[in-house]
N, C-alpha and C positions, 0 to 999 in steps of 0.2 A: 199505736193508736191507728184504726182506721178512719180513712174521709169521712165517714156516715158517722163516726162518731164526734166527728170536730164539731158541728153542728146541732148535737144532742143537748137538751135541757139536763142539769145535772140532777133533775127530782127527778128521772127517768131508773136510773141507775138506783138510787134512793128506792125507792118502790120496787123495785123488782129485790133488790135485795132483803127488803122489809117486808114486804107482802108475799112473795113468792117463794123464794129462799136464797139464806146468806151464803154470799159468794156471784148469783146471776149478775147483778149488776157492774162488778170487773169484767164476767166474761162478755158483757155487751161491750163495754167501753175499751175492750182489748188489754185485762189486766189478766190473761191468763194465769200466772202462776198463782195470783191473789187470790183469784175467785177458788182454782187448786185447796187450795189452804184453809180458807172460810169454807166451803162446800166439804171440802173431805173431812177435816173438824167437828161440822156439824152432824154430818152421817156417822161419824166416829162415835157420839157422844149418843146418839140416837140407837145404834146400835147397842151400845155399854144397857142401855136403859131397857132394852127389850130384851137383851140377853139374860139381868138381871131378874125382870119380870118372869122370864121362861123357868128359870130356874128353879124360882121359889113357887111357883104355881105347882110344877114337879114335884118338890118337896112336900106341900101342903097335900097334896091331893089324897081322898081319904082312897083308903085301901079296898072298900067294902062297893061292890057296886051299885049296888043298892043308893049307898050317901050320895053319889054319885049324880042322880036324877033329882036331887033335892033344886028346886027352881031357886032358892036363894044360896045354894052356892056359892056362886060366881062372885056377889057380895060380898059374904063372909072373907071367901080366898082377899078380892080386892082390898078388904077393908086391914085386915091381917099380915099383908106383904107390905102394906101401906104402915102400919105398922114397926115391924120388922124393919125395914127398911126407910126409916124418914128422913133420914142424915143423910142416906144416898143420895136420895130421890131430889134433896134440897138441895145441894152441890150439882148437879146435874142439871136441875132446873137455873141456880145459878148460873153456870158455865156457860147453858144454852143463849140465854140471855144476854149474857155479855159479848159472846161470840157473834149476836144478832144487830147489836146495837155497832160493836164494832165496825159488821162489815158494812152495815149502814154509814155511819161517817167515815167509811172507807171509799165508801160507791161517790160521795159527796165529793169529797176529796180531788177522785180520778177524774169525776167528773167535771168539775170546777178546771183542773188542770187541762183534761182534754178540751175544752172552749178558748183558754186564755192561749 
């Protein structure tokens, strides 16, 4: 724990973790490995989600260059990987979640401790 944190309101931590992204709010209150954990986790799952994405847009894409310049593309692809994919996408949006709220009464926690 640093000095500057003995003094911190624990909604500090809360907010930064919640609004900003999970895990900031250990690394303000000096829970380096925590915020580690929550933060790498979150990039983890964030990553899984767009690598996912990349793939199947790859897949989808039509052959012809022509379809190509079609302005409702982008749609169709979205609407179709969303699709394809909605079991993923819902365990992921899961996970995020949980991971968020987590490190939110995580940040609470630290916080509340680092005051008392």
């Amino acid at each position: 724990m640093t000095p500057q944190a003995a003094g911190r309101s624990p909604w500090r931590g809360v907010l930064l973790s919640g609004l900003v992204f999970p895990g900031l709010g250990q690394w303000t209150s000096g829970h380096r490995w925590r915020a580690l954990a929550f933060g790498g986790s979150s990039v983890g799952l964030l990553v899984a989600v767009a690598r996912r994405v990349l793939q199947e847009t790859q897949r989808l894409m039509p052959e012809d260059p022509a379809l190509i310049l079609d302005p409702a593309l982008p749609f169709r692809l979205a609407a179709q990987i969303h699709r394809d994919n909605a079991s993923f996408f819902f365990w992921a949006t899961l996970w995020i979640v949980a991971i968020w709220l987590a490190s939110m009464a995580d940040a609470w926690i630290c916080g509340r401790s680092a005051r008392a």
